[in-house]
C-alpha positions as CSV (number, residue, x, y, z in Angstrom):
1,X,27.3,27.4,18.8
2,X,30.3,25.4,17.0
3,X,28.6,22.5,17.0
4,X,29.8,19.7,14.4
5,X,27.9,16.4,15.7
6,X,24.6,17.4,14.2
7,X,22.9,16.3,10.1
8,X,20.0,17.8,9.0
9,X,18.2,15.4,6.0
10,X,15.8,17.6,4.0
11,X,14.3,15.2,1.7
12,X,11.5,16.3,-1.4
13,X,11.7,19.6,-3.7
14,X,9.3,21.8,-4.6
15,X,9.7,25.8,-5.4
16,X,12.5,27.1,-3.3
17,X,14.7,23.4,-4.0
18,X,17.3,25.6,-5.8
19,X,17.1,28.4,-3.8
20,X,18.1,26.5,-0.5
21,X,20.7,24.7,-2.2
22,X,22.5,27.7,-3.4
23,X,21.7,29.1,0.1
24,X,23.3,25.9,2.0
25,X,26.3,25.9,-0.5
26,X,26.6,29.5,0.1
27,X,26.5,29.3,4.5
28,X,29.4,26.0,3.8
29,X,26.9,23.8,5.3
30,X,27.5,20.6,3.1
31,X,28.8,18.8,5.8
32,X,25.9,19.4,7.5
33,X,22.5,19.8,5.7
34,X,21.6,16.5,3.1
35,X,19.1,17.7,0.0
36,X,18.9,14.7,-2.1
37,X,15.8,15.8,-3.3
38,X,12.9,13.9,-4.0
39,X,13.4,9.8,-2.7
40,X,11.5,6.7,-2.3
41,X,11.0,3.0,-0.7
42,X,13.9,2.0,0.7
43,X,15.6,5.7,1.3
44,X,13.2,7.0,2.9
45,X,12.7,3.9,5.4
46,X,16.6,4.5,5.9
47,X,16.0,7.6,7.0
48,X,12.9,7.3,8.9
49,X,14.8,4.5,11.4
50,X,17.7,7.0,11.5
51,X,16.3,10.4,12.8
52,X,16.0,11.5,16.2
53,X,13.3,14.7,15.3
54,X,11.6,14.7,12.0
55,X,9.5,17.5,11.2
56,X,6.4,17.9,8.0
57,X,6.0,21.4,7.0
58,X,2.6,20.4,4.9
59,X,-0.4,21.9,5.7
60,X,-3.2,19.7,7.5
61,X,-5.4,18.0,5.4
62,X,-7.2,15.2,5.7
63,X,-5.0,13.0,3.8
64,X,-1.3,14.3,5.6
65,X,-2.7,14.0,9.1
66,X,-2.8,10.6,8.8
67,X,0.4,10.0,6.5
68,X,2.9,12.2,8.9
69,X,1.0,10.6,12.3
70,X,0.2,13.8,13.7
């Protein structure tokens, strides 16, 4: 769609970290799609004020139904 006024923030790692970078450095999507990885305290409150969508791909469980305010 040529759009240029969007950021995607995909914040943790896990098994396919590496993989997605190489895959986002490979589409030329830097400009577009943060991975810093794994952050804490005051980064992640940052980003939580900032977002307009934010999305959990963890399974349900009783402990992340309650931490991602489902």
């Amino acid at each position: 769609m040529n759009r240029e006024d969007i950021q995607f923030l995909l914040m943790g790692t896990g098994p396919e970290y590496a993989r997605l970078i190489e895959q986002r450095d490979r589409l030329n999507l830097q400009q577009y799609v943060d991975m810093p990885g794994r952050r804490f305290n005051e980064f992640c409150i940052t980003a939580l004020r900032t977002i307009d969508v934010g999305v959990s791909c963890d399974r349900i469980n009783s402990y992340n139904q309650h931490c991602t305010m489902e």
